[in-house]
BAVO-114386 format. One line per 2 residues: number of its first residue (from 1); for each residue x, y, z of C-alpha. Coordinates in steps of 0.1 Angstrom, whole numbers, plus 5000, padded with zeros to 4 digits. Layout:
! residues N
NUM	X:Y:Z | ...
END
This chain:
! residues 463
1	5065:4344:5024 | 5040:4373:5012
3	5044:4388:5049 | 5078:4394:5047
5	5070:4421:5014 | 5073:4452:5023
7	5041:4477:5013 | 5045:4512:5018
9	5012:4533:5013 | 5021:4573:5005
11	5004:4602:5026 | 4973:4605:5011
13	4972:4568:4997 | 4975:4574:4964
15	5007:4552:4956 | 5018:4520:4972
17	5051:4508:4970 | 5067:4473:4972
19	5103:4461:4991 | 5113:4427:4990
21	5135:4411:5005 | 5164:4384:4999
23	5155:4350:5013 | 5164:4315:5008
25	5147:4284:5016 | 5157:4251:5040
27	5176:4241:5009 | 5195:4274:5009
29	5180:4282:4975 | 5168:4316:4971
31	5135:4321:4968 | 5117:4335:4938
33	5087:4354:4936 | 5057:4355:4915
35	5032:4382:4904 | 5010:4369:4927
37	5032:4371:4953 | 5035:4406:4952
39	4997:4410:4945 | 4987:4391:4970
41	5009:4412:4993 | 4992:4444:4983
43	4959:4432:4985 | 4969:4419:5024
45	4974:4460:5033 | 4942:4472:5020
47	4957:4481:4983 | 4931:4469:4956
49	4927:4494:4932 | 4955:4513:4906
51	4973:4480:4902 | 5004:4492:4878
53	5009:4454:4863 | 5041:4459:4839
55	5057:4473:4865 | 5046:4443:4889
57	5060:4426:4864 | 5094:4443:4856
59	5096:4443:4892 | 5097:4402:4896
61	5113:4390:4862 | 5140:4418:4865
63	5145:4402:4903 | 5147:4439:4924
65	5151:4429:4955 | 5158:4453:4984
67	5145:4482:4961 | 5114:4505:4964
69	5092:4499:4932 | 5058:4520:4932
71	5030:4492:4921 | 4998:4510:4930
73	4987:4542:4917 | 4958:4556:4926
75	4933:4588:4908 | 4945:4622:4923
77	4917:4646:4925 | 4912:4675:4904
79	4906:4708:4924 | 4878:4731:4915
81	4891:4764:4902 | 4872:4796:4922
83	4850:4822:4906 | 4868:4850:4898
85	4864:4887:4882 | 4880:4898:4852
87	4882:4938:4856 | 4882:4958:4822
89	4900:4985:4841 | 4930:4999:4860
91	4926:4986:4895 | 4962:4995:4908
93	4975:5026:4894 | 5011:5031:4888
95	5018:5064:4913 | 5059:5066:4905
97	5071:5080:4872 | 5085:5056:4846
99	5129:5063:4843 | 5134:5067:4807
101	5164:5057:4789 | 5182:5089:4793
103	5176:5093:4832 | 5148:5115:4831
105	5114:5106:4845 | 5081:5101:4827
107	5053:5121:4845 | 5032:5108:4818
109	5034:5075:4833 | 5019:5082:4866
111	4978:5078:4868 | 4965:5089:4899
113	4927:5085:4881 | 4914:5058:4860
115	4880:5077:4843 | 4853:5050:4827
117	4828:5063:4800 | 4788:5056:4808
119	4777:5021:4794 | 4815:5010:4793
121	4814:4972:4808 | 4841:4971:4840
123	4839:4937:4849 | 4831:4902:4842
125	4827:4877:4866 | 4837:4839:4855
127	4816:4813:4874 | 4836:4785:4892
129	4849:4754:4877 | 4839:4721:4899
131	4866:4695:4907 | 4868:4657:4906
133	4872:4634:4931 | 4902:4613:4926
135	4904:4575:4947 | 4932:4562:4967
137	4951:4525:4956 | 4926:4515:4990
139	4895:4521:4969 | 4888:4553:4990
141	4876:4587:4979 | 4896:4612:4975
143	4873:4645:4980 | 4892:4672:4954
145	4884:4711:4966 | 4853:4726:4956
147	4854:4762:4933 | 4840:4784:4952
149	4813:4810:4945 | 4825:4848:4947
151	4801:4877:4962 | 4785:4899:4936
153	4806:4934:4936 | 4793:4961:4960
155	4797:4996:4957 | 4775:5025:4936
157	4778:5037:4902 | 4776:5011:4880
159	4746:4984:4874 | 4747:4948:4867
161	4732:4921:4840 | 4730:4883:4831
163	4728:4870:4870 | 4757:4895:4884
165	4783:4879:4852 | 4787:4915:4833
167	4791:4946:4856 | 4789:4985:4837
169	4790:5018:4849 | 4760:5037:4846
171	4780:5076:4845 | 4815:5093:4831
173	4836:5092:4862 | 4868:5082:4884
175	4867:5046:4888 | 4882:5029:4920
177	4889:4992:4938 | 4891:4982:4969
179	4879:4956:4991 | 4854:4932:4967
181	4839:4972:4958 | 4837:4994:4932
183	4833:5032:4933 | 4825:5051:4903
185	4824:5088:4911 | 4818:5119:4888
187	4851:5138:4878 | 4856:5175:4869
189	4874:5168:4837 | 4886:5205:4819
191	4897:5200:4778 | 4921:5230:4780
193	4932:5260:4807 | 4919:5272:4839
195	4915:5309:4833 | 4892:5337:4837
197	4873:5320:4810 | 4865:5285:4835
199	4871:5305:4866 | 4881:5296:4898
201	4873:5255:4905 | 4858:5242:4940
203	4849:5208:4932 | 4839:5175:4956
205	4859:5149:4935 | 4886:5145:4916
207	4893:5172:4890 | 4918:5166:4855
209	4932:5198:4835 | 4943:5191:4805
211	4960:5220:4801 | 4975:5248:4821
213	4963:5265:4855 | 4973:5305:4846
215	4982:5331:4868 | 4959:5340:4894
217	4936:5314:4898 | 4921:5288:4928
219	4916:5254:4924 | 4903:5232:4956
221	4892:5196:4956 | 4888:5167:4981
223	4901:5142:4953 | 4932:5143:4933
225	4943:5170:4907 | 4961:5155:4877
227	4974:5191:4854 | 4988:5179:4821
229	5005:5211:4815 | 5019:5241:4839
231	5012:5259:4866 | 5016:5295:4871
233	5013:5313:4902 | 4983:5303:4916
235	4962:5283:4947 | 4961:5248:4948
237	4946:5226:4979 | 4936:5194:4976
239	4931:5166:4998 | 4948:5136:4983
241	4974:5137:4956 | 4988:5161:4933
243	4999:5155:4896 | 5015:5182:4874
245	5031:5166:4843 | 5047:5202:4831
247	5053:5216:4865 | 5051:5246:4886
249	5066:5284:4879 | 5051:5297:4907
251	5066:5334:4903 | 5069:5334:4940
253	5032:5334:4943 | 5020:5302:4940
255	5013:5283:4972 | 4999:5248:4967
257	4992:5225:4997 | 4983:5184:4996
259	4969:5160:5022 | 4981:5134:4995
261	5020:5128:4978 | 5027:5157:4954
263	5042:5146:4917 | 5056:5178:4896
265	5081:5178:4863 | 5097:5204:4878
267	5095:5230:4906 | 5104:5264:4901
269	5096:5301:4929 | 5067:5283:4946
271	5055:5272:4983 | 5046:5236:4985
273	5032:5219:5015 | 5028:5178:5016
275	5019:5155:5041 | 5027:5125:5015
277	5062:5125:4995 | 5071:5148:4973
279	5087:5133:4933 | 5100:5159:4912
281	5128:5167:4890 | 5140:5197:4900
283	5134:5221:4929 | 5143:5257:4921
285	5142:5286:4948 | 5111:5273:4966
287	5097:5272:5002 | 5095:5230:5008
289	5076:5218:5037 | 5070:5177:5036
291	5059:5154:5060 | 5072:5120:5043
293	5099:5120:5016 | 5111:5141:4990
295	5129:5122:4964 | 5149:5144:4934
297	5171:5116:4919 | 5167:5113:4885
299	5195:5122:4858 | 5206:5155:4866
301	5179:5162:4894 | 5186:5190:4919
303	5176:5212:4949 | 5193:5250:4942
305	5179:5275:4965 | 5154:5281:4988
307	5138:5259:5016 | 5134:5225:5017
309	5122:5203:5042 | 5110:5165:5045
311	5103:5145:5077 | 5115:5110:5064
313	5147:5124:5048 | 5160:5140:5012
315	5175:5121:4983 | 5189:5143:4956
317	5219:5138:4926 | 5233:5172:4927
319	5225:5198:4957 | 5232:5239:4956
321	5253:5247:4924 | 5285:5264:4908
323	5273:5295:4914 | 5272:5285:4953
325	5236:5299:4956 | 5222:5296:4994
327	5200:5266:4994 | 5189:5255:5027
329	5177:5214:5035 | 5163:5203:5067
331	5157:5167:5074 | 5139:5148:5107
333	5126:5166:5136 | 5112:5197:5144
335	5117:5214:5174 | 5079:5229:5173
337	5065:5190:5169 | 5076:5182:5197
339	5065:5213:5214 | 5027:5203:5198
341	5030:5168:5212 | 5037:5179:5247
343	5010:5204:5244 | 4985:5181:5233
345	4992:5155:5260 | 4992:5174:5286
347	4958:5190:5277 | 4945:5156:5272
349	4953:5144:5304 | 4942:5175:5318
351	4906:5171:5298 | 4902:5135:5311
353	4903:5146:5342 | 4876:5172:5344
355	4857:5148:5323 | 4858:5122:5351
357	4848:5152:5377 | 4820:5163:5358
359	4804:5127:5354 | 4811:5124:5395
361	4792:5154:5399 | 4764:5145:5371
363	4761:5106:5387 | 4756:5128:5423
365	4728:5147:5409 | 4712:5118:5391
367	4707:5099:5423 | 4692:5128:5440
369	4669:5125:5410 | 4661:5092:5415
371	4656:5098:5451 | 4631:5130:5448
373	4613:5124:5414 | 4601:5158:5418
375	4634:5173:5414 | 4638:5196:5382
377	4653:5177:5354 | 4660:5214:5337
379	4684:5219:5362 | 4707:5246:5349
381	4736:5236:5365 | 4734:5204:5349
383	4728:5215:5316 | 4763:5230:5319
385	4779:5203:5335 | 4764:5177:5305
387	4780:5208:5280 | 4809:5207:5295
389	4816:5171:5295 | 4804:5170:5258
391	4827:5198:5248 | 4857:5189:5264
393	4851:5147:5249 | 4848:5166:5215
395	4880:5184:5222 | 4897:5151:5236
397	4887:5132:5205 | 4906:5164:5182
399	4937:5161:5199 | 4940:5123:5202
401	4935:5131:5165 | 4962:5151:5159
403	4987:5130:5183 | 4981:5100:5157
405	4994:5125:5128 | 5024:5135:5149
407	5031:5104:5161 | 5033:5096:5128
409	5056:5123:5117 | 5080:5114:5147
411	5085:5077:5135 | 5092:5086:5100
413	5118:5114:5114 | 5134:5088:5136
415	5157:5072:5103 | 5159:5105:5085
417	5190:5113:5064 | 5200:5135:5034
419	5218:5119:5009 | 5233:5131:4977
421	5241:5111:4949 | 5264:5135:4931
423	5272:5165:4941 | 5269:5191:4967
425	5283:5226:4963 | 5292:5248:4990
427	5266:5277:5001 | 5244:5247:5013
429	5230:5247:5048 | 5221:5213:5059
431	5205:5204:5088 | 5190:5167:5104
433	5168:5169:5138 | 5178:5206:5142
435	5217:5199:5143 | 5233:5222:5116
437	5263:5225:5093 | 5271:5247:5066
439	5290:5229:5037 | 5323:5247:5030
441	5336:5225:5003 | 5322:5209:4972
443	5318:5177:4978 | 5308:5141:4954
445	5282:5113:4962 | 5275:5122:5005
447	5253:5114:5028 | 5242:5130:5061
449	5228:5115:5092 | 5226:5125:5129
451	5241:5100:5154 | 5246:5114:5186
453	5235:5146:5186 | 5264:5154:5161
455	5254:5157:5125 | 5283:5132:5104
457	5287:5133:5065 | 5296:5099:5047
459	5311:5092:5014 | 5292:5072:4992
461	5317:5063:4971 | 5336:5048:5000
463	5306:5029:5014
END
């Protein structure tokens, strides 16, 4: 009666199970079976390895019929665990400051740069572990996954020893990851002020002051800037982010402009231009253009005069004040965006065009070429056809540029809104996609979107 045992063999054939049935003989007896019944049975469907006996066992003296009982159990396989790097270093920096307990923010938090020291080891790499094949209750192998190799790490300014395992830079510098590479790159690093003493900095990198910028002075970089202290009324371009634990009393002289986000303790009678978001906690009397965010949120954060502008949209806790000071917020689009964008694509289209003529008329002249090998190949009208072309694809290739920025720029204004968590006082003038209101009355915890060309205010404590 072995055929009427039920043998179930799991996915992957590593357990077997056994289901037996009730039955009785001619003499209406009920039939009892034996360990080697039930072996016998497994062996029948291929099991013959993993027997689990005592539960073979259990399984006929304890009589379970009609139940599943797993009596085969095969070896699982043990994976092979991949090579992998262990990185002595930063390699994702923390770009928001940290809230403290009190509400304020911690610029000290935020790293834009993670320096390295020459001879410091980076990384280490940790070769793979192999895996073990396991066998199924059919006798089969059961191949486990092999630990894989990694690449060595690419990338310039650091050297390696022992077979690739122990990576260290070979300079002081800025540090970064990305991609299986790592870049070390020098840093212009300033223990104190920039002053008349240092001058004014132009520098290919990443700069850190660890100290004040003073009145009057120019600092430019195609890095970051990270300033540990303040900064007075001075010139700051740079073409990632900005950092300024202190902040900025600009004396309504300073002008600082970023290709990057912009981070600042506070901002006080300065012009500030981003195309990334803007963090601070507090914006005082300044001229605010920024292409992405601007968030002022923090315990007691606020936007009082001046104006401020942000593509994606404002959040603040407490705009204007008691005083009802004239602070002016726009939000979305801007009327002279949309201008560009036309512009643009219309001179595009109108580019492509004499592009297409010029190589008509440049193919025409090429056959004559081919057909009179005598012709002149200094022709000058072809020389000024083949600048024109290259020109105007030079031009073409600007524009299509400068559409991807603005394109940009009109997604991110598509959702903007103002919102305040607090409190907004009258003498504010707020505006989303050019649509304009002034507030009359103070007002708690608002928001502001557009929605059909009508500029609405919400309550926040009612939503």
């Amino acid at each position: 009666m072995n055929e009427q045992i039920e043998v179930i063999i799991s996915d992957g054939g590593l357990e077997a199970s056994i289901i037996i049935p009730v039955l009785f003989d001619e003499n209406g007896d009920q039939h009892i079976y034996s360990k080697e019944d039930v072996i016998a049975a497994l062996s029948e469907h291929g099991v013959n390895a993993g027997y689990l006996y005592d539960e073979i066992d259990r399984l006929v003296n304890e009589k379970r019929y009609n139940t599943e009982t797993i009596c085969a159990r095969g070896i699982a396989p043990v994976d092979g665990i991949d090579g992998y790097y262990e990185f002595l270093f930063n390699t994702v920096l923390d770009r928001k400051p940290k809230i403290r307990e009190n509400g304020t923010a911690d610029y000290w938090n935020i790293h834009l740069v993670e320096v390295v020291k020459k001879r410091q080891v980076i990384a280490i790499y940790h070769d793979p572990v192999q895996g073990k094949d396991g066998m199924s209750v059919t006798g089969e192998i059961v191949s486990a996954r092999i630990g894989r190799e990694l690449p060595p790490l690419a990338g310039r300014g650091f050297e390696r020893m022992d077979n690739n395992h122990i990576y260290f830079s070979n300079m002081d510098g800025k540090i970064e990851y990305a991609n299986n590479r790592i870049v070390i790159m020098p840093v212009y690093e300033i223990f104190g002020d920039v002053d008349m003493k240092t001058g004014n900095i132009e520098f290919r990198g990443d700069v850190i002051v660890h100290g004040n910028v003073r009145k009057g002075m120019k600092l430019f970089t195609t890095g970051t800037i990270t300033i540990d202290g303040v900064v007075e009324a001075s010139d700051i371009e740079c073409k990632k982010d900005v950092l300024i634990r202190g902040g900025v009393h600009g004396g309504y002289e300073s002008k600082i402009k970023t290709d990057g986000s912009f981070f600042a303790g506070f901002m006080e009678y300065a012009s500030v231009e981003s195309k990334g978001q803007i963090i601070a906690e507090s914006i005082l009397n300044c001229d605010v253009m920024c292409y992405d965010r601007i968030l002022v949120a923090n315990k007691n954060a606020s936007i009082v005069g001046g104006k401020v502008y942000a593509t994606a949209g404002i959040e603040v806790n407490i705009l204007g004040n008691k005083n009802y000071v004239k602070t002016k917020i726009d939000a979305g689009l801007q009327a002279n965006v949309v201008q560009e964008v036309v512009t643009l694509q219309s001179r595009v289209f109108e580019d492509q065009n004499t592009v297409k003529k010029t190589e008509k008329i440049l193919k025409t002249l090429a056959d004559k070429e081919y057909k009179d090998p005598h012709q002149n190949n200094k022709n000058p009208i072809k020389i000024d056809l083949l600048r024109t072309k290259v020109t105007k694809q030079a031009q073409i290739a600007r524009d299509n540029a400068r559409l991807e920025e603005l394109n940009i720029i009109l997604k991110k204004a598509s959702d903007a809104t103002i919102r305040i968590n607090q409190e907004i006082y009258p003498g504010v003038d707020v505006a989303i996609n050019n649509i304009r209101t002034k507030v009359s009355s103070h007002q708690k915890a608002v928001e502001f979107t557009e929605c059909e060309k009508k500029l609405r205010m919400y309550s926040l404590e009612i939503r």
